[in-house]
C-alpha positions in Angstrom: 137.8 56.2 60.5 140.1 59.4 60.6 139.2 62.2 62.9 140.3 65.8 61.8 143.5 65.9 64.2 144.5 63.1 61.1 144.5 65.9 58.9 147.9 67.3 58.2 147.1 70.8 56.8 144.5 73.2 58.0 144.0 75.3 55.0 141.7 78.3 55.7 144.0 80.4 58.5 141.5 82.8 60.1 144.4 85.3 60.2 144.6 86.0 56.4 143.2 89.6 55.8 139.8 88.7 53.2 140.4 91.8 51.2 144.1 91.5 50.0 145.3 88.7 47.9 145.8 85.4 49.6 149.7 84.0 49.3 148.3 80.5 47.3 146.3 83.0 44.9 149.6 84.4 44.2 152.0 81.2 43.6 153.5 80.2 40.4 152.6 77.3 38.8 155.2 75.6 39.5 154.3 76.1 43.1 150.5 75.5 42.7 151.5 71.9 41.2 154.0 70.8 44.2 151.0 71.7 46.9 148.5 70.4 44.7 150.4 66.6 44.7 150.8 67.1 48.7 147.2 67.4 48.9 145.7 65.0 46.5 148.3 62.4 47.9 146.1 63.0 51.0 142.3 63.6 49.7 142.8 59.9 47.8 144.3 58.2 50.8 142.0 60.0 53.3 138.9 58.8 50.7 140.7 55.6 50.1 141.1 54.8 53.8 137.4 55.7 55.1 134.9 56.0 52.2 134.1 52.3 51.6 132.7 53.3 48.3 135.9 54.4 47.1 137.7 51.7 48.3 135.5 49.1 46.5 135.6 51.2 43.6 139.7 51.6 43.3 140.2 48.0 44.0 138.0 47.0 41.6 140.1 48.9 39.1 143.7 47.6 40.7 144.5 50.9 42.0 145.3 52.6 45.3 146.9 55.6 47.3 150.7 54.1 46.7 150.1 54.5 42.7 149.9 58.4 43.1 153.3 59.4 43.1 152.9 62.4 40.2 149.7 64.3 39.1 150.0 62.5 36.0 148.6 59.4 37.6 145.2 60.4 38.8 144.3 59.4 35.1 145.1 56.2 37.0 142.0 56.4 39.0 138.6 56.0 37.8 135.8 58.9 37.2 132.4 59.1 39.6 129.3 61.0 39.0 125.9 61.7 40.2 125.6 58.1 40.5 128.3 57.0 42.2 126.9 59.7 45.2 123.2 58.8 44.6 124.7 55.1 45.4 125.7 56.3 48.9 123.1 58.2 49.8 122.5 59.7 52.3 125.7 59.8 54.1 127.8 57.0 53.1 130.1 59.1 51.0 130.9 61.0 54.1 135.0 60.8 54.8 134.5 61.6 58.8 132.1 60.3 61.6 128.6 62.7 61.5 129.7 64.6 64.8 132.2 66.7 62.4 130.2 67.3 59.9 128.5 70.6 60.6 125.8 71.6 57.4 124.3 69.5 54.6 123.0 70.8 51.1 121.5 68.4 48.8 120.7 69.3 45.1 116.9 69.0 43.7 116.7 65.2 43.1 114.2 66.0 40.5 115.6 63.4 38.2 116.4 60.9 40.8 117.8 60.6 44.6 119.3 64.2 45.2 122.7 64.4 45.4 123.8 64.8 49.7 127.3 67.1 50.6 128.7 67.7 53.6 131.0 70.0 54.8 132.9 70.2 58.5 133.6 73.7 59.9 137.1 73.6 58.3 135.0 72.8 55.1 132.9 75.8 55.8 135.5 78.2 56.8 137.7 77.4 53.2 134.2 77.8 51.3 133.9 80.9 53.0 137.5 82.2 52.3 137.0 81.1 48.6 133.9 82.9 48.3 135.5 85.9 49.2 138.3 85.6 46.8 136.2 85.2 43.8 134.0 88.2 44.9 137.3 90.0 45.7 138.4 89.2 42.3 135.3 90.0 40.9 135.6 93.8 42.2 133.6 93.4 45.2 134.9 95.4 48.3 135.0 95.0 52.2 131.8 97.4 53.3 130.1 96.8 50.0 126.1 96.2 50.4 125.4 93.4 48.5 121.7 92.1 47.0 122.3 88.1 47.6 119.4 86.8 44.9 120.7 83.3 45.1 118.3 80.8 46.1 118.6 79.9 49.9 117.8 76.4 51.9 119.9 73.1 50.5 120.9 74.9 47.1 124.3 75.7 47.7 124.0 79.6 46.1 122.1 81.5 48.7 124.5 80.6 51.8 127.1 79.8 50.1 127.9 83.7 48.7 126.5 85.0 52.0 129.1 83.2 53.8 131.3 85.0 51.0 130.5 88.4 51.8 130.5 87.8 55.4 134.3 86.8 55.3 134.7 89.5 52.8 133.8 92.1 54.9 130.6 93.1 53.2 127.0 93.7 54.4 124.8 91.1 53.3 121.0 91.7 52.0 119.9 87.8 52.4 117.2 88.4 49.5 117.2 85.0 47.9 114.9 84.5 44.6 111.7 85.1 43.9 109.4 88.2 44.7 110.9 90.1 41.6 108.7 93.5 43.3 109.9 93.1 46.5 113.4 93.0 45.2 113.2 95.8 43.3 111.7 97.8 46.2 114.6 96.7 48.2 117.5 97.9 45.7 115.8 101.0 45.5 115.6 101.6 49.0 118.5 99.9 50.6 121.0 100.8 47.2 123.3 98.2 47.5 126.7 98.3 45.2 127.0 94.5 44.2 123.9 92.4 43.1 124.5 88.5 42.6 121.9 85.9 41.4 121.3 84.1 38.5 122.5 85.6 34.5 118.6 85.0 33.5 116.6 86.2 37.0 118.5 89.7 36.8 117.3 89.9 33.3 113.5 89.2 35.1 114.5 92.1 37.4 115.3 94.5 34.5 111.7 93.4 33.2 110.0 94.6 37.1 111.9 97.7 36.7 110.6 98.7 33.6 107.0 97.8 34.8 107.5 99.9 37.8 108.5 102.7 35.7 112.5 102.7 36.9 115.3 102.9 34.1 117.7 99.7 35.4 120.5 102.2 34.4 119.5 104.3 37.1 120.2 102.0 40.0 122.9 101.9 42.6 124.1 98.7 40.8 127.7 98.6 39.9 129.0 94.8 39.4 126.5 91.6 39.2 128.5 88.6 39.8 126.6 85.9 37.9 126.1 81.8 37.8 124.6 78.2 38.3 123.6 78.6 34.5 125.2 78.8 31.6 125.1 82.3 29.7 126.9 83.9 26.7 129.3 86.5 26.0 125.8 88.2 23.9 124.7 87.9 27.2 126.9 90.2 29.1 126.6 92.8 26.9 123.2 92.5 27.2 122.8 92.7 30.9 125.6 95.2 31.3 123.9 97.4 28.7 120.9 96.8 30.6 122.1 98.0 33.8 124.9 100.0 33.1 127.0 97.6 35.4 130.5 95.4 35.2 128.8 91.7 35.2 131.5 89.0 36.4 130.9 84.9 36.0 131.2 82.5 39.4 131.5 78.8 38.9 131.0 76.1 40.9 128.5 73.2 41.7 127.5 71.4 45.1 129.4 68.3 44.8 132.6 69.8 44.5 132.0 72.8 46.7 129.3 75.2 46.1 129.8 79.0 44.3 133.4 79.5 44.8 135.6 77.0 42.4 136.3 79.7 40.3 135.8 83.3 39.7 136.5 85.8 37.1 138.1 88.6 37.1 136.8 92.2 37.6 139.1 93.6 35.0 140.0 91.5 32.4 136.9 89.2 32.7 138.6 86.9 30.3 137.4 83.7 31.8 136.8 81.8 35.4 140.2 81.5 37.0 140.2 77.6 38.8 141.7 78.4 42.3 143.8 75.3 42.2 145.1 75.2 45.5 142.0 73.5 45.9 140.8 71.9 43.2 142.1 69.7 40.4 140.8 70.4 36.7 141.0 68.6 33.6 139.2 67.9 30.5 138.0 64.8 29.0 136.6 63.8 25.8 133.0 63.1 26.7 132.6 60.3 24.5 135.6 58.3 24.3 136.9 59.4 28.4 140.4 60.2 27.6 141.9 63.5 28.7 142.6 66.3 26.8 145.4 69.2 26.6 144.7 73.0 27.4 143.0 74.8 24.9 141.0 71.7 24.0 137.1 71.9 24.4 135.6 68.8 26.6 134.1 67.9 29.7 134.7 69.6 32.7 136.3 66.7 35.6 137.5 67.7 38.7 139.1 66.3 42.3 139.1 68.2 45.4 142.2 69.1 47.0 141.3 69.9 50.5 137.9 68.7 51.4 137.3 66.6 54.5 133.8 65.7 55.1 132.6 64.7 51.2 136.1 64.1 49.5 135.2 64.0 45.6 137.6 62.6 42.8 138.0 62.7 38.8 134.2 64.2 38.9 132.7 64.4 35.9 130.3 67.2 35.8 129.0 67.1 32.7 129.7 71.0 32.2 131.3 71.7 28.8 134.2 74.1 28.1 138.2 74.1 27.8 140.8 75.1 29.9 143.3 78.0 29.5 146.7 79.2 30.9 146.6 81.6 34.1 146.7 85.3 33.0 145.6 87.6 36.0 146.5 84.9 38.5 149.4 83.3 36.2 149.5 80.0 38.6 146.0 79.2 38.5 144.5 78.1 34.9 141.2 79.3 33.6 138.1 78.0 32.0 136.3 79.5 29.3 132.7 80.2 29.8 130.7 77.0 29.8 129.1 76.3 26.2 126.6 73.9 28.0 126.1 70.7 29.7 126.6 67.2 27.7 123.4 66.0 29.2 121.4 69.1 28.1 122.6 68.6 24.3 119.8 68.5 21.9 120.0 66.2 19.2 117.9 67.2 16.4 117.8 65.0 13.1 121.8 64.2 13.5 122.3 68.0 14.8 124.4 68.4 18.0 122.9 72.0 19.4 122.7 73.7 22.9 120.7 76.5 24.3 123.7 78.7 24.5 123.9 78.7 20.4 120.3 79.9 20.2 121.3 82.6 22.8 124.1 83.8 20.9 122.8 83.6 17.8 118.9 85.2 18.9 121.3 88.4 20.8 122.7 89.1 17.4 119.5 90.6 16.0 118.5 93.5 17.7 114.5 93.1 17.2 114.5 89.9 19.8 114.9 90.0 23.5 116.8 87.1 25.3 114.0 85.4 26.7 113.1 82.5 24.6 112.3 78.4 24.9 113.3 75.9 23.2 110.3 73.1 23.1 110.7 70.0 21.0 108.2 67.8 19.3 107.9 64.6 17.1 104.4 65.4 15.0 105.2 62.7 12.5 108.4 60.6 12.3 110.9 63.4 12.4 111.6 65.5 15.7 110.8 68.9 15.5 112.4 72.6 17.6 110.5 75.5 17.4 111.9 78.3 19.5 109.7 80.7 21.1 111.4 84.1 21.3 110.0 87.4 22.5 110.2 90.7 20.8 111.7 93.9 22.6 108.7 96.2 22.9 109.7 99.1 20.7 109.5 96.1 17.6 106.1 95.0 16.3 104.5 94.0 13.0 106.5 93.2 10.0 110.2 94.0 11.6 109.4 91.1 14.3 108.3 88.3 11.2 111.5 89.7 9.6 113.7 89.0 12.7 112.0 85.4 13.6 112.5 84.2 9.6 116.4 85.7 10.1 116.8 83.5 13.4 115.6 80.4 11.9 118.0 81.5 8.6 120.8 81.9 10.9 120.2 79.2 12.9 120.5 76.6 9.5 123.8 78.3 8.5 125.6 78.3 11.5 123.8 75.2 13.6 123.4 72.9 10.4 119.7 72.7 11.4 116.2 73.8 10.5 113.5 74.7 13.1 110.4 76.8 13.7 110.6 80.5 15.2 107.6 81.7 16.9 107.9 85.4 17.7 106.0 86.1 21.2 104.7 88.9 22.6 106.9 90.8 25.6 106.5 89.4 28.6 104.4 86.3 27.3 106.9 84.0 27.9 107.9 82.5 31.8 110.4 83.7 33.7 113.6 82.9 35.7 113.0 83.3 39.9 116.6 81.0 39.9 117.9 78.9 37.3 115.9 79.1 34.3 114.3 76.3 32.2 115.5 76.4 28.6 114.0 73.1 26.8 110.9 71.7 27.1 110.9 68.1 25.5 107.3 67.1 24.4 108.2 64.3 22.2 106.7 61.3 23.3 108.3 58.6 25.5 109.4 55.6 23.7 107.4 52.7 25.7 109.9 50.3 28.0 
């Protein structure tokens, strides 16, 4: 097995000043595609060479390091997934011995084994520095005070952006989620610039606000930098309304890296720019697997350039959107805001829909708040959505009917499909202390 003194490039210098543009953020695209061969020449020969997972997997498929020779041929090289780390766990998708690996985060395992990563201090250190560039980007300053609300412990979120602001230059309030009054006390006291958390859980804290008798609008808020679930264009007008604040995307996930693939940009926010210096995006067709060009809406895939400890390859992460040329950072494409995830798709009666629809469909019509459920049912033969939606407080009566019957209306003309609309009452309905639960399926199980 290689040790790090195998690895050619060291790719996080500690000398780079956090708050001014690093040179890679900068390149051309011609100059982002030469570095990105050099280094995925390396990740698939370093996983190739010490991941026996990998190597099983490739020669199965009749495919090795010597068959990369242009970026063009990692379609080459087979996808993994979820299952292809749950396979390996706990470790043995690890690319160097356990003494160099420094943390581990593991996601929930709530549908299975949990999903184990790994990172070495080199790992750490370029997580760190990409961190800082998409809170950089995202209009966050060195000596900011910033409200972490990301959930701490093996999700990646909570360290992962206070790592960020650390190597930023910023003073870090290590909050994490939950105790929606204590957080509130704490922005009002401590008045930090720069909140980040969840889309939906800063939503919840607009609710505590209101019940403590304090106008959101009047905080010391001035950006939110927002992810881990997907949310809607509706829905940054609603929380910047809300809070009289500039609220910027973040994307990433734990097998890839954590918070810190891609960041948007403070002022154009016209999308996630992919820092592809380390990471490798494409799009697939979900169904049929074959890629497909910029500007194309598909699955999310992506290879790590530069990770040592958990190399990951042709990833498929499920996450739906499309990509799009570079425009504040011309080299490095960008991603439109994820639509949803193909594994959270409901189909109803022959109806493809996500959450996301309902979202930006619901924020349309000013009578209904943006806290709502989806829950599914199959009383006879035929399944069944009714979505529960609350009602902004200063709507009652007649108006709240009205706007329920216009959601459903709206939701058959646009969507293709008919469902129930229950109109709750403010407040009834649970809420987000991290990533939020959208669908509750209560169909039965089919037996076997």
């Amino acid at each position: 097995m290689s040790t790090l003194a195998d690895e050619p490039i060291r790719h996080s210098p500690q000398s780079h000043d956090p708050a001014l543009p690093d040179p890679e953020e900068l390149a051309t695209r011609e100059e982002i595609e030469t570095l990105q061969l050099t280094r995925l020449q390396h990740t698939v020969r370093h996983a190739y060479d010490n991941v026996p997972a990998y190597r099983a997997l490739y020669d199965t498929h009749g495919v090795g390091p010597d068959d990369l020779r242009s970026l063009e041929d990692l379609a080459k090289f087979p996808f993994t997934d979820k299952e292809f780390l749950r396979a390996a766990y706990p470790f043995k998708a690890f690319a160097v011995p356990m003494e160099q690996v420094r943390r581990i985060h593991a996601s929930s395992g709530t549908t299975g084994r949990p999903t184990v990563v790994g990172y070495t201090q080199d790992d750490i250190d370029v997580w760190a520095s990409l961190l800082a560039r998409c809170l950089r980007f995202s209009g966050v300053r060195p000596g900011d005070l910033v409200h972490n609300a990301y959930g701490y412990g093996l999700f990646t979120g909570g360290l992962g952006a206070h790592y960020g602001v650390e190597r930023l230059g910023g003073t870090v309030i290590p909050m994490s989620g939950g105790q929606s009054e204590k957080q509130v006390q704490l922005i009002q006291d401590f008045r930090p610039r720069v909140i980040l958390c969840t889309p939906t859980y800063l939503l919840t804290l607009a609710d505590t606000f209101r019940e403590a008798g304090i106008d959101p609008r009047s905080t010391s808020l001035e950006i939110a930098v927002l992810g881990a679930e997907p949310w809607t264009e509706q829905m940054r007008h609603e929380i910047e309304e809300t809070f009289a604040i500039r609220a910027c995307d973040i994307y990433g996930l734990s097998e890839i890296m954590g918070p810190g693939v891609a960041g948007e940009s403070w002022e154009l926010q016209d999308g996630s720019t992919i820092w592809e210096d380390h990471f490798r995006p494409e799009i697939i067709d979900p169904i049929t697997e074959e890629p497909l060009p910029t500007g194309e809406d598909g699955e999310l895939v992506f290879t790590t350039l530069t990770k040592q400890a958990l190399p990951i390859i042709r990833y498929r992460t499920h996450d739906l959107t499309r990509l799009m040329p570079g425009t504040d950072r011309p080299g490095h494409r960008r991603m439109a805001r994820i639509t949803g995830r193909s594994d959270d798709m409901i189909i109803l009666r022959g109806v493809n829909l996500f959450p996301s629809q309902i979202e930006e469909i619901a924020l349309e019509i000013e009578e209904l708040s943006p806290h709502f459920q989806l829950r599914l049912s199959r009383p006879g033969t035929m399944d069944e959505m009714t979505v529960h939606i609350e009602r902004r407080p200063e709507c009652d009566g007649a108006a709240a009917e009205s706007a329920g019957a216009e959601l459903a209306r709206r939701i058959k003309v646009r969507i293709g499909t008919s469902c129930r609309v229950s109109v709750e009452e403010p407040g009834s309905l649970a809420r987000s202390s991290g990533k939020l639960r959208r669908i509750y399926d209560e169909r039965p199980r089919q037996a076997g």
